[in-house]
ChimeraX commands (.cxc) that place a marker at each C-alpha (Angstrom):
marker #1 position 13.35,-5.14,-11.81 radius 0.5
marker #1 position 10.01,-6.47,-10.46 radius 0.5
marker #1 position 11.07,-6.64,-6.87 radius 0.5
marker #1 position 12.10,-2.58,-7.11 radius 0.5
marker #1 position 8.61,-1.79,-8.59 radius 0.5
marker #1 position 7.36,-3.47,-5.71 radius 0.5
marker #1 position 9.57,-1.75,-3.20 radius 0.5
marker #1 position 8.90,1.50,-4.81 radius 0.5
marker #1 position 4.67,0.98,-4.71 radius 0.5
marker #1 position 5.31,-0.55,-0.88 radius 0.5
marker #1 position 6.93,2.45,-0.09 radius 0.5
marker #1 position 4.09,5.09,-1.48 radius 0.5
marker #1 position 1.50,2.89,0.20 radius 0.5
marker #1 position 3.52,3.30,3.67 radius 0.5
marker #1 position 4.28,7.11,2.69 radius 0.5
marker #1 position 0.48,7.60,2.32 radius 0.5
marker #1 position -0.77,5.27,4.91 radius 0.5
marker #1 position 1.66,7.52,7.67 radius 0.5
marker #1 position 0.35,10.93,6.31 radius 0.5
marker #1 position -2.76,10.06,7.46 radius 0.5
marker #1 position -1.59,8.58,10.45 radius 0.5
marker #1 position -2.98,4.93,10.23 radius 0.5
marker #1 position -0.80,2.31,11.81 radius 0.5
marker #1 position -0.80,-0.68,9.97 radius 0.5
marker #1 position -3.13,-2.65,11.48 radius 0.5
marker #1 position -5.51,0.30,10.96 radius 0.5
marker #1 position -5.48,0.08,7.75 radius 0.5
marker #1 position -5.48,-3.42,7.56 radius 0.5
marker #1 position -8.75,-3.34,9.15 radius 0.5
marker #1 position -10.32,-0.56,6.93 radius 0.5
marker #1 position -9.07,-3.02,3.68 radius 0.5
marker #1 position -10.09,-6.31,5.47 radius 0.5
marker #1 position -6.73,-8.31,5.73 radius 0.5
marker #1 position -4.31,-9.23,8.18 radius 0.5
marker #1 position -2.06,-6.69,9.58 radius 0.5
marker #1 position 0.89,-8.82,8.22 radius 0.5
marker #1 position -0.17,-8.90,4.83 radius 0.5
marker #1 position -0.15,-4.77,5.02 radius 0.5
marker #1 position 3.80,-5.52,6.19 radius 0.5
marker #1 position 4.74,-7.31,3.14 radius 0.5
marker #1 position 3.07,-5.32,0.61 radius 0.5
marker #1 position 4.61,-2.27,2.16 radius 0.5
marker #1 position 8.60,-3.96,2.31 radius 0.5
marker #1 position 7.74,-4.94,-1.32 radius 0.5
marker #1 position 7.25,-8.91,-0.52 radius 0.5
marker #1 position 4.33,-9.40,-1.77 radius 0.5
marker #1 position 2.84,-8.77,-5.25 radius 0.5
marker #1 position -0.73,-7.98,-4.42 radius 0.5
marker #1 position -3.49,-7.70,-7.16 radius 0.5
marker #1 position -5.30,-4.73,-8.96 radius 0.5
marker #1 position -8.36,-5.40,-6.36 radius 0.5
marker #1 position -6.21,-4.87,-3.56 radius 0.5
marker #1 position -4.50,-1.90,-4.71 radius 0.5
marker #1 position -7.98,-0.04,-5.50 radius 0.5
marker #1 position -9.46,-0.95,-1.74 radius 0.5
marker #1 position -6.05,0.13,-0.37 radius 0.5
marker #1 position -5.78,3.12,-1.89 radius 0.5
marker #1 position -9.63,3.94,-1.19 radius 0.5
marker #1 position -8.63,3.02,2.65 radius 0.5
marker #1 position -6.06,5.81,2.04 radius 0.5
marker #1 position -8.56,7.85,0.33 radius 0.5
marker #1 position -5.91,8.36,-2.59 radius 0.5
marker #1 position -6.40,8.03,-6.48 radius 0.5
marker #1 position -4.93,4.58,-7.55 radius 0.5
marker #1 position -2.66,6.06,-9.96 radius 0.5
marker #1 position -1.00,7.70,-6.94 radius 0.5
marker #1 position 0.42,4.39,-5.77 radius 0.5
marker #1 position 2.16,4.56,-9.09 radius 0.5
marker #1 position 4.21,7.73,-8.82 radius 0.5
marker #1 position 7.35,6.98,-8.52 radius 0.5
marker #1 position 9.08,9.87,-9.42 radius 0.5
marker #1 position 7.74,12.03,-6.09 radius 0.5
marker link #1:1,2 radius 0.2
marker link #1:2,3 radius 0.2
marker link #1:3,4 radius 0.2
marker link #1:4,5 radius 0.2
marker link #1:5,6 radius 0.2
marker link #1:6,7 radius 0.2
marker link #1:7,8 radius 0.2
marker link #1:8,9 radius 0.2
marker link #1:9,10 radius 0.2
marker link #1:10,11 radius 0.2
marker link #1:11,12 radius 0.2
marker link #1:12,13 radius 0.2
marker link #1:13,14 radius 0.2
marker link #1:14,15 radius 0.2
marker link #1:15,16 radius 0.2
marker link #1:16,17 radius 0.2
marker link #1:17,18 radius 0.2
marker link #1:18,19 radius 0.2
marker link #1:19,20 radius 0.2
marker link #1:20,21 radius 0.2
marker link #1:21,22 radius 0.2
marker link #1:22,23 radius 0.2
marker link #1:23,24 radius 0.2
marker link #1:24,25 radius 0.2
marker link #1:25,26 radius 0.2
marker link #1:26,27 radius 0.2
marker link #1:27,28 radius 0.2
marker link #1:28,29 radius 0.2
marker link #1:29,30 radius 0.2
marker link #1:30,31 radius 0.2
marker link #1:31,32 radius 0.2
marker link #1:32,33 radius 0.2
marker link #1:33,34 radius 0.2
marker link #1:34,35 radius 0.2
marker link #1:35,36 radius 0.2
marker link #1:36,37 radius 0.2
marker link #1:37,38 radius 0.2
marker link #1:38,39 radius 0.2
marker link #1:39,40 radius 0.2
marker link #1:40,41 radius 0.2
marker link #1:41,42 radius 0.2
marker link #1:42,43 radius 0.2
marker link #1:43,44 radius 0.2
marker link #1:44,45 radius 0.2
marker link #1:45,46 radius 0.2
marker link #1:46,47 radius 0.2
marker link #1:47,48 radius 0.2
marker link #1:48,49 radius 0.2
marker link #1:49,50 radius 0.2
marker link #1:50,51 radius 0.2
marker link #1:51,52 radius 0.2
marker link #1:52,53 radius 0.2
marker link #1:53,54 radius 0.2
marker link #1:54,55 radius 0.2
marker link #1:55,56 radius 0.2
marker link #1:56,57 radius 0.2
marker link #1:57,58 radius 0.2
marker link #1:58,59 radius 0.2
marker link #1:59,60 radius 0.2
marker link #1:60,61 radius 0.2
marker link #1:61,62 radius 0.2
marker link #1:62,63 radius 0.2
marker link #1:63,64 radius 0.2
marker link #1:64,65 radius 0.2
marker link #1:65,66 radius 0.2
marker link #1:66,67 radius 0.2
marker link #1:67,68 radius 0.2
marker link #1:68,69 radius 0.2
marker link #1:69,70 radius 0.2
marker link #1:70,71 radius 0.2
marker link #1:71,72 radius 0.2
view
């Protein structure tokens, strides 16, 4: 269950990160991590924390809650 909620936010962060056509390491650099750490997040590897979310979705220049729709 976890690792689909995961997935699911990895894939909204990637679906909003190519709309505005940032590469990864782009917006690794606008959040202040490593590219990789983008890459995990975004193939639902990693579990990243509330902080992160809120800088990435400001580097996105998205409403948090957006990463959460998972019904688009």
């Amino acid at each position: 269950m976890n690792t689909k909620i995961l997935e699911k936010l990895g894939k909204n962060i990637q679906f909003y990160r190519k709309e505005i056509g940032l590469t990864q390491e782009a917006l690794a650099f606008k959040v202040g991590i490593h590219q990789t750490y983008i890459g995990k997040i975004e193939s639902g590897k990693s579990n990243p924390s509330t902080i992160m979310l809120f800088k990435i979705s400001r580097a996105l220049n998205i409403k948090l809650s957006n990463l959460f729709d998972f019904d688009k």
